[in-house]
C-alpha positions as protocol buffer text, in pm:
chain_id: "A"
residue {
  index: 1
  type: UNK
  ca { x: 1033 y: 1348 z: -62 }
}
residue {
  index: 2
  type: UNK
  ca { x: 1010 y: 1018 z: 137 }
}
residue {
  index: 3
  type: UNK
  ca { x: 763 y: 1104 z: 376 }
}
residue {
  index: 4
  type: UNK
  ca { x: 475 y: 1233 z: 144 }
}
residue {
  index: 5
  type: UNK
  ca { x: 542 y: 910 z: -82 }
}
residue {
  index: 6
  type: UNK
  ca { x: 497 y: 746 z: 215 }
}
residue {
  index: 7
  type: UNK
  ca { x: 185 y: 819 z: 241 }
}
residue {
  index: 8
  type: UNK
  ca { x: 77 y: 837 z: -110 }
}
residue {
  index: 9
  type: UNK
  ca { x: 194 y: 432 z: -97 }
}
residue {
  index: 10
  type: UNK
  ca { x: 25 y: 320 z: 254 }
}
residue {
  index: 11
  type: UNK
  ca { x: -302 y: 470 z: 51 }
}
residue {
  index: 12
  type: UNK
  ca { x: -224 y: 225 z: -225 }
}
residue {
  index: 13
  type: UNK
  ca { x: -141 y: -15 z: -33 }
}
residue {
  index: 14
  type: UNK
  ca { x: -481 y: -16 z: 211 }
}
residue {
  index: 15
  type: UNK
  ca { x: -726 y: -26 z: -94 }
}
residue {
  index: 16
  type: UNK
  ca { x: -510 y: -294 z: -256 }
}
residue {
  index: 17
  type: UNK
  ca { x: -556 y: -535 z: 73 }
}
residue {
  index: 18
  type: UNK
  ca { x: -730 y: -826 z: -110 }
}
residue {
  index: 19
  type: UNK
  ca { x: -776 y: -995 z: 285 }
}
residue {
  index: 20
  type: UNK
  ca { x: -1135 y: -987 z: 238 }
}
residue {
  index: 21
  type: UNK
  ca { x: -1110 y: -1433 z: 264 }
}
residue {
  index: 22
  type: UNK
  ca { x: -923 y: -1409 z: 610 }
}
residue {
  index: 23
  type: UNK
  ca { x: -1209 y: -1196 z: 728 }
}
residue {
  index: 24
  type: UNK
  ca { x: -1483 y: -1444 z: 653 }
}
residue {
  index: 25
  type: UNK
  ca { x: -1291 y: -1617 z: 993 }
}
residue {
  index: 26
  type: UNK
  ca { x: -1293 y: -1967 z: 862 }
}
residue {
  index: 27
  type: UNK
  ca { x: -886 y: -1955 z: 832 }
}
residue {
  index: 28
  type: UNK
  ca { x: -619 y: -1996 z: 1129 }
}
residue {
  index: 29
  type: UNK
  ca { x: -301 y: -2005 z: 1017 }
}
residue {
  index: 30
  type: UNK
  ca { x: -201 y: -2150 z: 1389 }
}
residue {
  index: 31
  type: UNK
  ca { x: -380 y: -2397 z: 1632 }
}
residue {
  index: 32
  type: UNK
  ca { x: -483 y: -2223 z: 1912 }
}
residue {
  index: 33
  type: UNK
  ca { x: -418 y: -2418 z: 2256 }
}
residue {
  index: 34
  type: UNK
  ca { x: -677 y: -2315 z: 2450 }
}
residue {
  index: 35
  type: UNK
  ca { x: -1038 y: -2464 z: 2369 }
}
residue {
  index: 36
  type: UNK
  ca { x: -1198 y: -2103 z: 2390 }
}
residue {
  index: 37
  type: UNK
  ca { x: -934 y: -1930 z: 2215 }
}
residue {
  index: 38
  type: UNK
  ca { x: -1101 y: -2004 z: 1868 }
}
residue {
  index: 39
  type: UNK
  ca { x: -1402 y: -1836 z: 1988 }
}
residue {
  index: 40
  type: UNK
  ca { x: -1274 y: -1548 z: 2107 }
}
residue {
  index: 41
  type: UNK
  ca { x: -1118 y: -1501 z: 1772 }
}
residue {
  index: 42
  type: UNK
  ca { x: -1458 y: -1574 z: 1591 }
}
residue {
  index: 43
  type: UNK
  ca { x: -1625 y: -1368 z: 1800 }
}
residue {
  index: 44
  type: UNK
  ca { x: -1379 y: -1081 z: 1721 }
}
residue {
  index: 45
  type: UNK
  ca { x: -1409 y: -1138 z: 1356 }
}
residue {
  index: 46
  type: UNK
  ca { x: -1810 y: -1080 z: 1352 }
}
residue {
  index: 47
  type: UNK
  ca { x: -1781 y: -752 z: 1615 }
}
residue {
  index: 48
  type: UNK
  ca { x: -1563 y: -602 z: 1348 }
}
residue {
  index: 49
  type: UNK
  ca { x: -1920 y: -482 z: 1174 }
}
residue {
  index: 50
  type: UNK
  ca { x: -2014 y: -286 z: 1554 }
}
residue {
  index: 51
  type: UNK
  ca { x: -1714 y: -29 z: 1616 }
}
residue {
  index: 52
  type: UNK
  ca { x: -1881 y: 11 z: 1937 }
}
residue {
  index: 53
  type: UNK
  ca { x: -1740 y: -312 z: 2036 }
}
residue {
  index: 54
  type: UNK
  ca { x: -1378 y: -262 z: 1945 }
}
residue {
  index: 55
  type: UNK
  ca { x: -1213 y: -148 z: 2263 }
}
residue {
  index: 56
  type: UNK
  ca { x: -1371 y: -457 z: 2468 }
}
residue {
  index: 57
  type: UNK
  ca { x: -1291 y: -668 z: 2160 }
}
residue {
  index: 58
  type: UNK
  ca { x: -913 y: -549 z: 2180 }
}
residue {
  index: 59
  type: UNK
  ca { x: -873 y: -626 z: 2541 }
}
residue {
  index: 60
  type: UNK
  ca { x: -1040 y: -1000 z: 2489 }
}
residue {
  index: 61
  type: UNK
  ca { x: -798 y: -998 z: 2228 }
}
residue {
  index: 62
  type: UNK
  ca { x: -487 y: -929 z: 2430 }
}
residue {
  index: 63
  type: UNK
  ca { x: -615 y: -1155 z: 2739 }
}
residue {
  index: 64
  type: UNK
  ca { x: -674 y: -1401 z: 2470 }
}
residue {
  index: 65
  type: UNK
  ca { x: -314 y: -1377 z: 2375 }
}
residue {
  index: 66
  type: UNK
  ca { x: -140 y: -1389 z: 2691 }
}
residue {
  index: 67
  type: UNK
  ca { x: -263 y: -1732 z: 2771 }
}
residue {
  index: 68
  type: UNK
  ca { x: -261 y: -1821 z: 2451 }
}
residue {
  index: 69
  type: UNK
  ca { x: 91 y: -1700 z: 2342 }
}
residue {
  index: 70
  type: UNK
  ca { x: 173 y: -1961 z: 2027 }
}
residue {
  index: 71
  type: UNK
  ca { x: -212 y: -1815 z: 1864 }
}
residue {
  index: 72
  type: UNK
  ca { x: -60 y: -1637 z: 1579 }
}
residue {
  index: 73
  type: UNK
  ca { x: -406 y: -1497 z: 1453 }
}
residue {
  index: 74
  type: UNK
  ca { x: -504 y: -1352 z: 1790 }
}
residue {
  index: 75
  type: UNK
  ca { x: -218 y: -1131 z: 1747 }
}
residue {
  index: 76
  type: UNK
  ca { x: -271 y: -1067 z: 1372 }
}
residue {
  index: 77
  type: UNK
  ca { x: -632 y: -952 z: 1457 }
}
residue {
  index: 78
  type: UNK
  ca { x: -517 y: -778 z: 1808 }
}
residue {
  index: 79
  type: UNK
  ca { x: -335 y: -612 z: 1572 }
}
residue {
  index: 80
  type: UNK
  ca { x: -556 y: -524 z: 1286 }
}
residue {
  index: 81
  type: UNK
  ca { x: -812 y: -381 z: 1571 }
}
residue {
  index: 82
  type: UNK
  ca { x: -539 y: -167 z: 1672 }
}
residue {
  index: 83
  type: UNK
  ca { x: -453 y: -44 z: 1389 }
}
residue {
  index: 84
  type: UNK
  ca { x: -867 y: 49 z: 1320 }
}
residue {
  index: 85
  type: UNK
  ca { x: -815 y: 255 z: 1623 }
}
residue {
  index: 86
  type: UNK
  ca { x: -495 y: 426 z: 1566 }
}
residue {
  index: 87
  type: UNK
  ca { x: -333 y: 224 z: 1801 }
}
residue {
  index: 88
  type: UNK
  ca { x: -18 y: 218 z: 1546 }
}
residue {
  index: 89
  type: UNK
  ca { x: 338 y: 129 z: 1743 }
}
residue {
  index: 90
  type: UNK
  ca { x: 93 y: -155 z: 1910 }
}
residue {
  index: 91
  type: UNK
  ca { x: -15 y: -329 z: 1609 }
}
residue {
  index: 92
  type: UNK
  ca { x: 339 y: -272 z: 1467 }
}
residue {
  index: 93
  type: UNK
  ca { x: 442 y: -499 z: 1707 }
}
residue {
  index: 94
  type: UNK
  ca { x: 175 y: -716 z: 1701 }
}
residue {
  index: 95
  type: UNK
  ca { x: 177 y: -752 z: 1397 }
}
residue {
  index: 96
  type: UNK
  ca { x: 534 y: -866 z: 1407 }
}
residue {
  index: 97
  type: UNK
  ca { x: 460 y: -1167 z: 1663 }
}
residue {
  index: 98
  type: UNK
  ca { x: 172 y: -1283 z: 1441 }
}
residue {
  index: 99
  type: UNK
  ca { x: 417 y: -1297 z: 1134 }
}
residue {
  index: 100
  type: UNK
  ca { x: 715 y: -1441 z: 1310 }
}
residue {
  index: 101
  type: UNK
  ca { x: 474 y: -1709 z: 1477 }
}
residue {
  index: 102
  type: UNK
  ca { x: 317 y: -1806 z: 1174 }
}
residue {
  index: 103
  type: UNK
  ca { x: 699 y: -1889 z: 1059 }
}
residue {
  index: 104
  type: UNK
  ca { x: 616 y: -1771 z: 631 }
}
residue {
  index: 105
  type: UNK
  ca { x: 260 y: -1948 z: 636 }
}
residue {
  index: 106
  type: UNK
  ca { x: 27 y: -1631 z: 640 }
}
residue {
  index: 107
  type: UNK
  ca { x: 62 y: -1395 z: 310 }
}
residue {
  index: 108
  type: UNK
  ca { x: -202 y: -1186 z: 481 }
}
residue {
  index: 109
  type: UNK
  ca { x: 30 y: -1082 z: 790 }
}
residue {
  index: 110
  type: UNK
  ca { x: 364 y: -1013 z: 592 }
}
residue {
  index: 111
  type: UNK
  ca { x: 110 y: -741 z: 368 }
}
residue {
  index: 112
  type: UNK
  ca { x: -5 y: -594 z: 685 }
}
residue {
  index: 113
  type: UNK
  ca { x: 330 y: -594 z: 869 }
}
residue {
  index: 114
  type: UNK
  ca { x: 460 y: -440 z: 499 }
}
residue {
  index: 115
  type: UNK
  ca { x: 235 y: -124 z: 562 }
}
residue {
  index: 116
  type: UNK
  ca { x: 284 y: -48 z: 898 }
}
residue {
  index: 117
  type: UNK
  ca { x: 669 y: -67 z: 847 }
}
residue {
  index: 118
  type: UNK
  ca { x: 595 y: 168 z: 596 }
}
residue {
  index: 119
  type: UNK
  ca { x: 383 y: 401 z: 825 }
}
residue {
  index: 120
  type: UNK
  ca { x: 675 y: 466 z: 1009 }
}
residue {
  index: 121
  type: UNK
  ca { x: 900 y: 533 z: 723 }
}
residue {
  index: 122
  type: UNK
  ca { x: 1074 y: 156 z: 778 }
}
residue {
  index: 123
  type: UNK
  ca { x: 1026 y: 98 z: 387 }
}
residue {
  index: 124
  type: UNK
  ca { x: 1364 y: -140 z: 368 }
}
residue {
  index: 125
  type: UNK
  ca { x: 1199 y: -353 z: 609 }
}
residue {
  index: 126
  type: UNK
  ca { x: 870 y: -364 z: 425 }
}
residue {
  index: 127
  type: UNK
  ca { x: 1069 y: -439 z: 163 }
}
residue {
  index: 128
  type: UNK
  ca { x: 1207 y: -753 z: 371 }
}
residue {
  index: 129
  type: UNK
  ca { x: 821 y: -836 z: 381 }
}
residue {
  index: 130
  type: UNK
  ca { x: 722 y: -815 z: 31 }
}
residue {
  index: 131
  type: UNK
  ca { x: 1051 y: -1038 z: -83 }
}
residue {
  index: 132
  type: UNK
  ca { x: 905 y: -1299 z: 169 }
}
residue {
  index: 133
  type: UNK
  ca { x: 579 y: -1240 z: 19 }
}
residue {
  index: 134
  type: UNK
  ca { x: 727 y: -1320 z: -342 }
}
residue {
  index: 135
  type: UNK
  ca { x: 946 y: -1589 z: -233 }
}
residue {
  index: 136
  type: UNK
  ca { x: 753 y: -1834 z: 0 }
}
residue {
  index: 137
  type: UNK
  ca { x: 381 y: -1711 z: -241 }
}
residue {
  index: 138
  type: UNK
  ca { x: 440 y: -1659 z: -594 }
}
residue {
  index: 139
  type: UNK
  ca { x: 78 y: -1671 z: -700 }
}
residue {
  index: 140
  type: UNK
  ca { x: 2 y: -1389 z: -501 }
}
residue {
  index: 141
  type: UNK
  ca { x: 49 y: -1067 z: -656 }
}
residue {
  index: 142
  type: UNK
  ca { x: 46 y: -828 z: -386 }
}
residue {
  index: 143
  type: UNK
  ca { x: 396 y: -922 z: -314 }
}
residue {
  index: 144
  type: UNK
  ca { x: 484 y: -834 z: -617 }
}
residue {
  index: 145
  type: UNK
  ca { x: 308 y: -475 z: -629 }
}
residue {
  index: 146
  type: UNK
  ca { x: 400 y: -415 z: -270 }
}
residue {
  index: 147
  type: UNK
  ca { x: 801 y: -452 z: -410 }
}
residue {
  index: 148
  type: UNK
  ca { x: 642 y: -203 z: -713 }
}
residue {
  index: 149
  type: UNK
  ca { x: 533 y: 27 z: -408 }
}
residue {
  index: 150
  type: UNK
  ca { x: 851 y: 103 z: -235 }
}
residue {
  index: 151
  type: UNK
  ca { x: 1034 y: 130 z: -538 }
}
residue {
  index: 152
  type: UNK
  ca { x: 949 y: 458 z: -529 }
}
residue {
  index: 153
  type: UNK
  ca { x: 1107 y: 535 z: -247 }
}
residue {
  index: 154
  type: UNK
  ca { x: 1409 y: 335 z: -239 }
}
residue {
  index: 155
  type: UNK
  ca { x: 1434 y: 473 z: -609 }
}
residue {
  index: 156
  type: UNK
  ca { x: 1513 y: 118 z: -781 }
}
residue {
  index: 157
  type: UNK
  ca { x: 1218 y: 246 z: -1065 }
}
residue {
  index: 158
  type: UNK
  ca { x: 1302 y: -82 z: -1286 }
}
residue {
  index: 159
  type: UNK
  ca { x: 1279 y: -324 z: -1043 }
}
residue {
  index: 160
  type: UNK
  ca { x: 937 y: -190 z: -948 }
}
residue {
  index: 161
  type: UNK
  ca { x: 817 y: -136 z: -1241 }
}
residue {
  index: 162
  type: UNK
  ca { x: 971 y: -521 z: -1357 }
}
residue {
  index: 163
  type: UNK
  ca { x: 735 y: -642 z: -1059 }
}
residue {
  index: 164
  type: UNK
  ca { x: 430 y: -413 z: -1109 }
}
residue {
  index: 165
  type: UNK
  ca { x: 406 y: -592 z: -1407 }
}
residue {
  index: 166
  type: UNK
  ca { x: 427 y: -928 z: -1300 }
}
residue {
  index: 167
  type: UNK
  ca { x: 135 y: -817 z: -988 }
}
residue {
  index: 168
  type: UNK
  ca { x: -79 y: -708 z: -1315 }
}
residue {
  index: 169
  type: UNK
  ca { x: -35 y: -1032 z: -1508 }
}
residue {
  index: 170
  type: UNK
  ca { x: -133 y: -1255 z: -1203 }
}
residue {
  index: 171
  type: UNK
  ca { x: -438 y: -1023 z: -1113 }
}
residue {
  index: 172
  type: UNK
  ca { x: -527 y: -1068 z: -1470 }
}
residue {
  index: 173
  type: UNK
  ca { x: -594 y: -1418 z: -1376 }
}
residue {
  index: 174
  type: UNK
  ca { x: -830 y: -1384 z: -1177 }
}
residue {
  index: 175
  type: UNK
  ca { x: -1002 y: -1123 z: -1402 }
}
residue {
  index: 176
  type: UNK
  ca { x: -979 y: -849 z: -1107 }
}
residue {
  index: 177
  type: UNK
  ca { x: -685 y: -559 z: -1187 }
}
residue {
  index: 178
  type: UNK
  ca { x: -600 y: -272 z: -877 }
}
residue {
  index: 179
  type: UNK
  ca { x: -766 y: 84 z: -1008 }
}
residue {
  index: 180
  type: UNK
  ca { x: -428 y: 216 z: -860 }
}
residue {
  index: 181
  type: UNK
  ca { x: -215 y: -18 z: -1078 }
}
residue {
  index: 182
  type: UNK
  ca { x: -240 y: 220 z: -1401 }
}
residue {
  index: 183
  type: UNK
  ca { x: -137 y: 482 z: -1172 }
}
residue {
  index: 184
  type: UNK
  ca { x: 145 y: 320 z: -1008 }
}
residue {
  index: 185
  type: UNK
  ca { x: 268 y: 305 z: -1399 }
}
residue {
  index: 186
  type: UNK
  ca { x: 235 y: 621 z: -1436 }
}
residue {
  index: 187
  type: UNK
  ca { x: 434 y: 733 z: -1145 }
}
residue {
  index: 188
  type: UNK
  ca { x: 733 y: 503 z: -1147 }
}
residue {
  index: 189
  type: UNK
  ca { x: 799 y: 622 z: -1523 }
}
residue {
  index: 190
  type: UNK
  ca { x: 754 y: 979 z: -1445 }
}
residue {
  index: 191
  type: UNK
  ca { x: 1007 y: 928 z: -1146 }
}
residue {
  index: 192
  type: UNK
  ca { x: 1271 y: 822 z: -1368 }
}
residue {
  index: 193
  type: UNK
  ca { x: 1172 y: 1092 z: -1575 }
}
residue {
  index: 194
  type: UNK
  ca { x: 1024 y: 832 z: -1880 }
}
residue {
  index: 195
  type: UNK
  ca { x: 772 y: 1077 z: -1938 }
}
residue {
  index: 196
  type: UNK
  ca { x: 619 y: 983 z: -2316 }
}
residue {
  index: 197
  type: UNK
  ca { x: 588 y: 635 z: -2170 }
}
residue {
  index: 198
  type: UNK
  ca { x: 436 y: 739 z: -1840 }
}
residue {
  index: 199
  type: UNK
  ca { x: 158 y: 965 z: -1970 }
}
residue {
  index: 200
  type: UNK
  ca { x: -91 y: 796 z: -2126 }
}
residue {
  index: 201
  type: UNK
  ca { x: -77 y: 595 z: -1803 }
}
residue {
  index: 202
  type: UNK
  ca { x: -124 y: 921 z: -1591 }
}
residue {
  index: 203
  type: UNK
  ca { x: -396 y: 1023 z: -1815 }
}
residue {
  index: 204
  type: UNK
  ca { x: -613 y: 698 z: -1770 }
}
residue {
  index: 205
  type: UNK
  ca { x: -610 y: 728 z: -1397 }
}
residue {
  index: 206
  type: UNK
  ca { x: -725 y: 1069 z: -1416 }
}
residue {
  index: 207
  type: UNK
  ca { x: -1126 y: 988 z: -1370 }
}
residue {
  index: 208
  type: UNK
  ca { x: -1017 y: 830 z: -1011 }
}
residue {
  index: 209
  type: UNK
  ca { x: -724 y: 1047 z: -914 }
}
residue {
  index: 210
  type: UNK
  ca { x: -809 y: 1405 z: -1027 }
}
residue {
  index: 211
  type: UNK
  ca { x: -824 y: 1522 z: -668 }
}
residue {
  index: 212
  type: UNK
  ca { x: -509 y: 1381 z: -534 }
}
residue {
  index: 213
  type: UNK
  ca { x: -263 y: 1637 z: -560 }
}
residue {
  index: 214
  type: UNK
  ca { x: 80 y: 1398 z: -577 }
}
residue {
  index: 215
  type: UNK
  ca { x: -122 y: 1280 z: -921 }
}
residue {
  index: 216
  type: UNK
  ca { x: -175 y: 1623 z: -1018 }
}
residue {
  index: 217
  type: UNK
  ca { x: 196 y: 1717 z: -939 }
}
residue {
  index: 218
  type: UNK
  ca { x: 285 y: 1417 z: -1134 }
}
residue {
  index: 219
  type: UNK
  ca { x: 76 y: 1477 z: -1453 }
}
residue {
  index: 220
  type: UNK
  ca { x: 153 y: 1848 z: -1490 }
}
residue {
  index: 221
  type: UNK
  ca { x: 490 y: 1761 z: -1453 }
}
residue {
  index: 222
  type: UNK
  ca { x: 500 y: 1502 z: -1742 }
}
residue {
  index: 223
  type: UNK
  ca { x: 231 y: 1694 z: -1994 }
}
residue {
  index: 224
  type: UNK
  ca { x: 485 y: 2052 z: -1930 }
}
residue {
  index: 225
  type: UNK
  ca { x: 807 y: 1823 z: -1999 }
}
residue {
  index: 226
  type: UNK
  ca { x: 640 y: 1644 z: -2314 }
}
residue {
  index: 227
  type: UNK
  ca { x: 477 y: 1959 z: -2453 }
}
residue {
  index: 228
  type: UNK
  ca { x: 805 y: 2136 z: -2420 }
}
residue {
  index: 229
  type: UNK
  ca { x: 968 y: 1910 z: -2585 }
}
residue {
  index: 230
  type: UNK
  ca { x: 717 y: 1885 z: -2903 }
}
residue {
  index: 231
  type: UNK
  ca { x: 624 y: 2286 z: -2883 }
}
residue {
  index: 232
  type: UNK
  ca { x: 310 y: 2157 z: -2813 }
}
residue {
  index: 233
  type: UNK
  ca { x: 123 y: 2476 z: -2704 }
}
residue {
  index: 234
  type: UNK
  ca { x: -211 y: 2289 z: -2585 }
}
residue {
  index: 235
  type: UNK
  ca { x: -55 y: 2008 z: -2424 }
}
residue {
  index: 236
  type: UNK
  ca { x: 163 y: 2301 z: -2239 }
}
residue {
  index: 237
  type: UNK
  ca { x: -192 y: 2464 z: -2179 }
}
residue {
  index: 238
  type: UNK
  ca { x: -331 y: 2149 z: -1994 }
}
residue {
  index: 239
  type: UNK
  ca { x: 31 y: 2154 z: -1776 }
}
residue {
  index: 240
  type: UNK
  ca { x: -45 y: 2496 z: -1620 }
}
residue {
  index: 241
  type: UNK
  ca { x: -469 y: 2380 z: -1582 }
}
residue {
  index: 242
  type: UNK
  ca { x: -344 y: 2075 z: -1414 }
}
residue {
  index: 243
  type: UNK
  ca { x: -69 y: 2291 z: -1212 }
}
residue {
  index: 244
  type: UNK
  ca { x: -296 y: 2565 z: -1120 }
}
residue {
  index: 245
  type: UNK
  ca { x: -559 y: 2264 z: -912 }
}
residue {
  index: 246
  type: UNK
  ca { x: -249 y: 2192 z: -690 }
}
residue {
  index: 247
  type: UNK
  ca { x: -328 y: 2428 z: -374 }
}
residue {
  index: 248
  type: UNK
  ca { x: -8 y: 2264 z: -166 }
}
residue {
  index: 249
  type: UNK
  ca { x: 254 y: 2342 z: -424 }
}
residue {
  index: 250
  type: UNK
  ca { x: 523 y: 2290 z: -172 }
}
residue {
  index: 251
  type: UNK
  ca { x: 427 y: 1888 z: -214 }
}
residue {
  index: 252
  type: UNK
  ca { x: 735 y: 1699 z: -285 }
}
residue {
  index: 253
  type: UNK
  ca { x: 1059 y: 1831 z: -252 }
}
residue {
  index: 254
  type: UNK
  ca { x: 1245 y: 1703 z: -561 }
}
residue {
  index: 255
  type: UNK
  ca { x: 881 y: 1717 z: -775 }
}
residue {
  index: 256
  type: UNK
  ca { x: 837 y: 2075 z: -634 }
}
residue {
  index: 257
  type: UNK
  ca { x: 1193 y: 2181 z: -768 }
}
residue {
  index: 258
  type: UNK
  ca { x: 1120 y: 2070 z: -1075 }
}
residue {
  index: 259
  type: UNK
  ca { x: 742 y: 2201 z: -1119 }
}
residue {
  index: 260
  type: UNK
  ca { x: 887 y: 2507 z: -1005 }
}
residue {
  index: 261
  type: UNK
  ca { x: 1170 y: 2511 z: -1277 }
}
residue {
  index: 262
  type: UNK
  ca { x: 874 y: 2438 z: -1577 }
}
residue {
  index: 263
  type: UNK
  ca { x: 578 y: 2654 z: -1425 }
}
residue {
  index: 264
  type: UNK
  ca { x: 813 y: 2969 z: -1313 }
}
């Protein structure tokens, strides 16, 4: 089950980055020591609009932070540009030395470090990331949703569900809530098998999710369990339309067993 989660989470996770401020290059979260550092960093920051540019970028990047080894956002973005180019175990640890040099002062770099622990199935240690995130930046939600994200792996459904709801009430705030939030809902209920409270969750993030096929497993699942339950023959008539779009019905181990046990 973990692995597929995986990477129905890093999804989540990627469209929830709310980094756009960073990007702008106006914020160093560590004084460079070199008087052309900064620039090189600028100058990185405005050639991530030509992908062209992005393997010379990287390697200014690197040679950037070799002299320059106490730069913790010449890492971060060394990083970020090799993660753009599938460059994954090096921007793992890159992102790592950017994080540990800014010593808990960029939010931005724990998120990113969060995911790519989570790329390679690390999610206790991008758990580590997103406690950080709560702890030293309580304002910021995506600490809080990031803890509501691996939840569903490490299978503590409360706890992420306690903290998906404090992410919602702080993006309420500032009047923007995550598409993905509703169906984060939905999935940590139907994972500890709250169905009744789950769907109408599922059911509002159909419109955005009707092609993803963990949703699909997901919402068939709950609307076969509930219309069991009630004997509700059209509600059991949606399960099997829902069930019948899934063309990879191996999906999910444990949500495959039990699809398998309703549909059969």
């Amino acid at each position: 089950m973990k692995k597929l989660l995986i990477i129905f989470i890093l999804m989540f996770s990627i469209k929830g980055f709310s980094q756009d401020f960073y990007f702008l290059g106006k914020t160093n979260y560590c004084t460079p020591e070199k008087a052309d550092s900064k620039q090189i960093f600028e100058g990185a920051i405005t050639a991530l609009n030509f992908p062209k540019l992005y393997l010379p970028t990287t390697m200014a990047l690197f040679k950037t932070a070799k002299e320059d080894p106490k730069y913790c956002d010449v890492f971060f973005l060394a990083g970020y540009y090799a993660r753009l180019q599938n460059l994954h175990k090096e921007a793992l640890v890159l992102y790592y030395v950017a994080d540990s040099l800014a010593q808990n002062k960029a939010p931005i770099f724990k998120q990113n470090l969060a995911i790519q622990f989570m790329r390679f199935g690390k999610v206790d240690k991008a758990r580590e990331k997103y406690e950080e995130m709560v702890k030293y930046f309580p304002d910021n939600p995506e600490g809080y949703y990031g803890i509501g994200n691996t939840s569903i792996v490490i299978g503590d459904y409360d706890k992420g569900l306690e903290n998906l709801k404090q992410a919602e009430e702080i993006y309420k705030k500032s009047g923007k809530v995550k598409d993905d939030v509703v169906y984060m809902y939905g999935m940590l209920y139907a994972m500890k098998e709250d169905y009744e409270v789950g769907l109408p969750y599922l059911e509002d993030a159909y419109g955005s999710y009707k092609n993803d096929e963990g949703y699909l497993s997901l919402y068939s699942l709950s609307l076969i369990k509930i219309g069991k339950s009630r004997n509700d023959e059209k509600m059991i008539k949606k399960a099997n339309k829902m069930y019948n779009k899934i063309k990879n019905k191996e999906g999910v181990p444990d949500i495959k067993k039990k699809l398998a046990a309703e549909f059969s």
